[in-house]
N, C-alpha and C positions, 0 to 999 in steps of 0.2 A: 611401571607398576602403578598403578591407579593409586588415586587419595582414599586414604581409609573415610567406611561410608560413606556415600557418595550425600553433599548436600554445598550448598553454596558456601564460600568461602569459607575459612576459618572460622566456623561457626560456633555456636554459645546458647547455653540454654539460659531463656529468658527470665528476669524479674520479673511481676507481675508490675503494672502501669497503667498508667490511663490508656484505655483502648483507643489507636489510631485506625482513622476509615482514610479510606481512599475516598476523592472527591470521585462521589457515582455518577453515572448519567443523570440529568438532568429530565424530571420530568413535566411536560408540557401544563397538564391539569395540577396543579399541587396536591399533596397530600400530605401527612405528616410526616418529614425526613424519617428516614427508615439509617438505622445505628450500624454501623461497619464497623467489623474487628479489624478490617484490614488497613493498611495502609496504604501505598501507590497505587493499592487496586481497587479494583469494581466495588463498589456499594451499590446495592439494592436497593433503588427507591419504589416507595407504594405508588404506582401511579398508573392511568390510563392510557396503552394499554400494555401493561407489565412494566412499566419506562423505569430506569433506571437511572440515577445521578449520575454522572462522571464528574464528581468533585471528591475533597474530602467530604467526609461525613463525620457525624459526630452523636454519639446515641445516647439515648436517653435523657433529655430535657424536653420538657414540653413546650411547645409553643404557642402561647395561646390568640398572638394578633403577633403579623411582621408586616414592617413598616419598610420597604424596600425603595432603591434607587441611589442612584449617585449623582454627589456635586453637578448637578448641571443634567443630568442625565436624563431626568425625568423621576417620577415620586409613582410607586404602583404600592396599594395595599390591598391584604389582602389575609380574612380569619381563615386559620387552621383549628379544626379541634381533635384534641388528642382522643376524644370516647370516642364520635360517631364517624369522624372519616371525611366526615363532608367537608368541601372546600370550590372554594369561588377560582375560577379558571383567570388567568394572569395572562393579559394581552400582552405578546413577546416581538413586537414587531421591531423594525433596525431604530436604533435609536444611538443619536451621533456625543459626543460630548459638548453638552450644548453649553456655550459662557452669555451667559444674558448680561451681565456686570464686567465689562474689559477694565475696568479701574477698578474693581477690589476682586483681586485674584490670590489665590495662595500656590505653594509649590507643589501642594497633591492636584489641583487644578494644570497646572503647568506638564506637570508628567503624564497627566491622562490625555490631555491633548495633544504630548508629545506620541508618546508610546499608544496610545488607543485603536491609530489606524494598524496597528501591524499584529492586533489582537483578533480573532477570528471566533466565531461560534461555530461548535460541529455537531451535529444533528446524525444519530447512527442508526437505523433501524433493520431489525431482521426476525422474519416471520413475527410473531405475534410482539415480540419485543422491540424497545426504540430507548433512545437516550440522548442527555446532550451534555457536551462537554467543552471543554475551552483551545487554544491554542496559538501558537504565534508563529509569525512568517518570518520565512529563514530567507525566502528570495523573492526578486521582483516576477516570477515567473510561477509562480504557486508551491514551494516546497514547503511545511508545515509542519512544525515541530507540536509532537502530544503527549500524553500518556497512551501504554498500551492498552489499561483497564476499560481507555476511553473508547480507543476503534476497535476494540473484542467485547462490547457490550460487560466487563465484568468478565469475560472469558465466556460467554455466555453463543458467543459466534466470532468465527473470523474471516465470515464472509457476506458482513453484513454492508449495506450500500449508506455509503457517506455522502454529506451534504453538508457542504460549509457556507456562510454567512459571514461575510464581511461589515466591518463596522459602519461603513455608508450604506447594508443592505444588497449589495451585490450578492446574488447566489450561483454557487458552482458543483461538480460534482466534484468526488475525488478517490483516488487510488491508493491502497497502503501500501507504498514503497519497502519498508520492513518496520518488523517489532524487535524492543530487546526487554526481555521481562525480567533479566534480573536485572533490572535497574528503571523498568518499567517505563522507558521510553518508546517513541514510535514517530514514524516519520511518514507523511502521507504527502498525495501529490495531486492539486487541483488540476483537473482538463480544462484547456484551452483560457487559461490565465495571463495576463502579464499587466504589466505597471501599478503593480505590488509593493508595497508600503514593508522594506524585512525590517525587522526587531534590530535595536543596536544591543550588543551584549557589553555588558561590564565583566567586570573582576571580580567575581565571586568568593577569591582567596584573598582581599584586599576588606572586604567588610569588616564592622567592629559592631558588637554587640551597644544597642542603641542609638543605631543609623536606622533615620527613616527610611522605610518602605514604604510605597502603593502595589497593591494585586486588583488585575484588572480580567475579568473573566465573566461568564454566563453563569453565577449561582441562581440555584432554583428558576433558571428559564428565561434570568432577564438578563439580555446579551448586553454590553457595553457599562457591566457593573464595576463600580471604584470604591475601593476600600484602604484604608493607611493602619499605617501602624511603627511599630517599630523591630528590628531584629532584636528574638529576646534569648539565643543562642545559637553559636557556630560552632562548627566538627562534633554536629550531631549525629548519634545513628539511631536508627530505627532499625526494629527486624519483623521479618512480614511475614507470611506462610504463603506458599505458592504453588501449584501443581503443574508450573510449568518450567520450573527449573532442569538443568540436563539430569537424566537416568543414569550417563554413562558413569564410571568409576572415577571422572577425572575430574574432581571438583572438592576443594579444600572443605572441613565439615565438623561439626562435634554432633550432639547427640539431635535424632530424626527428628522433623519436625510431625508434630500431632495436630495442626491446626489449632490449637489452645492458646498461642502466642496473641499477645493484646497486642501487636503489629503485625497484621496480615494481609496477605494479598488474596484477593477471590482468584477462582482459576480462572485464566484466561480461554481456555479450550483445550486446544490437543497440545499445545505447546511446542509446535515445532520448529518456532520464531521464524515463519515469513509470511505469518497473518491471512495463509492460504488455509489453513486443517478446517475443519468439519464445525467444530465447537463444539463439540462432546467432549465432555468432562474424560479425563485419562484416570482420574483418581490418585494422583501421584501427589502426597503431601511432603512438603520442605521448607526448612528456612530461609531467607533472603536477608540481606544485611544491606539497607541503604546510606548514605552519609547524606544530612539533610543542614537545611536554613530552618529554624525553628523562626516562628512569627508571631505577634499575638494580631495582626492584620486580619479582618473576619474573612474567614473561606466557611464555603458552605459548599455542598453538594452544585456541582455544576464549574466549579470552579478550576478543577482539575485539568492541566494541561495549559493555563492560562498563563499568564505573566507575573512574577515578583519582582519589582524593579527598585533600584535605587533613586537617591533624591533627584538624578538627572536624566530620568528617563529610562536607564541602561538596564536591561535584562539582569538579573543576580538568580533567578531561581525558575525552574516551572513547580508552580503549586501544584503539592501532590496528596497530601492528606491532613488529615486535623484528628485531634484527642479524641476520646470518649471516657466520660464519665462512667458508663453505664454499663448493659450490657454487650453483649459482643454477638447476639444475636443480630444475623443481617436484615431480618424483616421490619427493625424498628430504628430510623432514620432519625437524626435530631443534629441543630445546628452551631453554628461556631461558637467556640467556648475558650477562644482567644488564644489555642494551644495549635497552628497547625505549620504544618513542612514543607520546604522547597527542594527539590535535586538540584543543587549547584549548577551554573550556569556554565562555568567552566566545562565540569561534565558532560554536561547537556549536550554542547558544543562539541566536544568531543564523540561524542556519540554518535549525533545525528550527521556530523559529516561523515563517519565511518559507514550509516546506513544510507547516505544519501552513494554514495561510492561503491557498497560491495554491497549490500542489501543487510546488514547487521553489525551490531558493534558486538566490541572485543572488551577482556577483562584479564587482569591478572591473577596470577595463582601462585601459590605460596607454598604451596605442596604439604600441608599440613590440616591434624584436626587438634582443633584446639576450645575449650571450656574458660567458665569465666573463673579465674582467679578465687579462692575462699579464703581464707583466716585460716582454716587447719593443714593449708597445704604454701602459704605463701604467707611472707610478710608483708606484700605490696598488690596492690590491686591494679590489676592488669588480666592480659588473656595467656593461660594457660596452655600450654604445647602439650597436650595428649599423646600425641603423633608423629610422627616422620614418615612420609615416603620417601623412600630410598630414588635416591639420585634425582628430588626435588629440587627447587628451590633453597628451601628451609636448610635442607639437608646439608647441599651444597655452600649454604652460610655458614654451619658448624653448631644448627640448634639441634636440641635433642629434647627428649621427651623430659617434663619436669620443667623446662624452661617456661619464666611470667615474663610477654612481651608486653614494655610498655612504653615505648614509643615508637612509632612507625611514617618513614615522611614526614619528620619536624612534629607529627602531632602525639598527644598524649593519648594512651591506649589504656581506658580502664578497665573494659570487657573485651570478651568475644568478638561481639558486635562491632564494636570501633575497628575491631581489626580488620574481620571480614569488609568491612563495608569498604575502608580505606584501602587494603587491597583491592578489588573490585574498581573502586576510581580509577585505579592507574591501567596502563596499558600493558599487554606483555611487552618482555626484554623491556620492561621499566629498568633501572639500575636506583636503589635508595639503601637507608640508611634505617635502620633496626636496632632498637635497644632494648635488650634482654636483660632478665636475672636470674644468675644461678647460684645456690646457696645464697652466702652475703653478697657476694660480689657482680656489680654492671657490667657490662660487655656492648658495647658497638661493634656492629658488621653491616658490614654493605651484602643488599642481597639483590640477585638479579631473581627479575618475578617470569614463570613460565606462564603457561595460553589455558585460563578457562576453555574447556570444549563445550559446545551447546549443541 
């Protein structure tokens, strides 16, 4: 029997929040970042011609001069104004991490030039639209780990022609091996590559809030960009809006998404997750529930897909969106405001070997719709059990409707969201540990997670 209304995992109606964009394509001519409600996904940037970010985004701030480049990198500025539009075009050629000073170096210096070569620029264009976006090398032979937002233009096409940039400036073409959009990953594949620099991954479940980061990416057009900062939360979730989530009945859910979520995803196209459809909007709206690295490390539009690393270099995150103050209108783009998101690296890793192996990854399901916990129905904040499908998961644990989950896999479950998302990390026939309340009383059960269908 299908999961009552069909929408991504145990899902949860949202607080209102600072609006998260997805880093958008990246576009070549600057103009004033254009404001994403989304998250993991497509932001729309103003730019020539239609270009799009593929970074987070972040809306509504004006910019009135940005002073761009990184440690060693090179120094580009360059006036935006927010009335008339106009803006001076930003020479984006390959640029290496350059160390002019080998006697005063520091550790965000040390990571960019560790991790810099295995970071990639991608350049997406289709019919009057183009973008650019970030990414890191999984093999010595061209397999590329991304955002989906980033190789669907936003959802905008997913049959648009890729062009990747290596950090010495090598150029290649390349193939999307598969997309997964609930979780808004993507895996692409350079032609005729080899002796390729892959990304080392770290331990993503191993960070602690106030561990340096650097994120190393293409924001607003300048390829081989470094940014530090610190982790400023972990077993974050975000929740996006997406119209490429599955139709079918089998998909854990609480109440429809309307696109009104201050974490959202743009569509990606037809959503049929193998980056082959048409890019026509389906019109299919829903929620997405991501588990993210929160950062205050600057991501800006362009950034998306790129690298979040720790102090030694090691992968911990692909940057995938940043806050919005403002509005959630996608026409108005504006940038980092020290609030933006990683997908776990773990994850990630999990993922892109799934899509590098069958053409998509996999998620678990919980067989449940489930809302966020309130005061009049709960003493404890956590995600509420709406729902049972019969002879789910859930089911099969011994929840029932009325039950507040609030820990799942070791972690604390305040919302909806935390829960979806957390289910969604794990794989099916995952086997973990779930701690419910009913009336007064806790309860631990071990639940085995069934198979997201897409």
């Amino acid at each position: 029997m299908p999961d009552s209304p069909q929408m991504p995992s145990d899902a949860q109606p949202t607080v209102p929040q600072p609006t998260v964009q997805p880093a958008a394509p990246q576009a070549t001519a600057v103009q004033p970042p254009v404001a994403q409600t989304a998250v993991a996904d497509s932001t729309v940037a103003a730019a020539d011609p239609k270009k799009r970010n593929i970074g987070p985004l972040v809306g509504a701030l004006v910019v009135g001069a940005v002073l761009g480049g990184a440690s060693g990198a090179g120094v580009a500025a360059w006036a935006v104004s927010a009335n008339s539009g106009s803006h001076e075009t930003v020479a984006t050629g390959p640029q290496t991490v350059t160390i002019n000073n080998k006697d005063d170096v520091n550790s965000t210096t040390a990571v960019a030039a560790k991790a810099g070569p295995s970071v990639v620029t991608i350049n997406v264009t289709a019919s009057d639209e183009g973008g650019t976006g970030s990414g890191v090398i999984l093999t010595d032979d061209g397999y590329i780990l991304t955002n989906t937002h980033v190789v669907t233009l936003d959802g905008a096409s997913s049959k648009g022609t890729i062009e990747v940039t290596t950090y010495d400036g090598r150029l290649y073409t390349a193939k999307v091996v598969g997309i997964d959009p609930i979780v808004d990953l993507a895996v692409i594949k350079l032609e005729n590559a080899k002796g390729l620099t892959p990304i080392e991954f770290g331990n993503s479940s191993k960070i602690n809030v106030g561990d340096r980061v650097v994120a190393i990416g293409a924001p607003l057009d300048l390829p081989n960009t470094v940014t530090d900062g610190i982790v400023s939360a972990v077993n974050r979730s975000i929740q996006i809006a997406s119209s490429a989530v599955p139709d079918s009945g089998n998909s854990d859910n609480s109440s429809p998404g309307d696109g009104s979520s201050p974490y959202n995803f743009w569509n990606f196209g037809n959503g049929n997750g193998n980056g082959s459809g048409s890019g026509s909007n389906s019109g299919q709206t829903a929620d997405i529930s991501l588990p993210v690295i929160q950062t205050d490390a600057a991501i800006n539009p362009g950034n998306s897909g790129g690298a979040l690393l720790d102090s030694s270099g090691r992968l911990i995150g692909i940057n995938v969106a940043i806050a919005s103050t403002g509005s959630n209108d996608p026409t108005t783009q504006s940038g980092s405001i020290g609030v933006g998101f990683a997908i776990p690296a773990d994850l990630a890793k999990r993922i892109s070997d799934e899509i590098i192996k069958t053409g998509k990854g996999s998620h678990g399901l919980l067989g449940a719709s489930v809302t966020t916990a309130t005061s009049d129905k709960s003493s404890v904040v956590g995600a509420l059990i709406a729902d049972v499908t019969s002879g789910g998961a859930a089911d099969k644990a011994g929840l029932e409707k009325g039950d507040v989950v609030t820990s799942f896999n070791g972690l604390p479950i305040t919302d909806s969201t935390d829960l979806t998302a957390q289910v969604r990390t794990l794989a099916p026939g995952t086997t973990t540990k779930l701690v419910y309340v009913r009336g007064h009383d806790s309860n631990t059960v071990s639940v085995t997670l069934g198979t997201l269908s897409l």
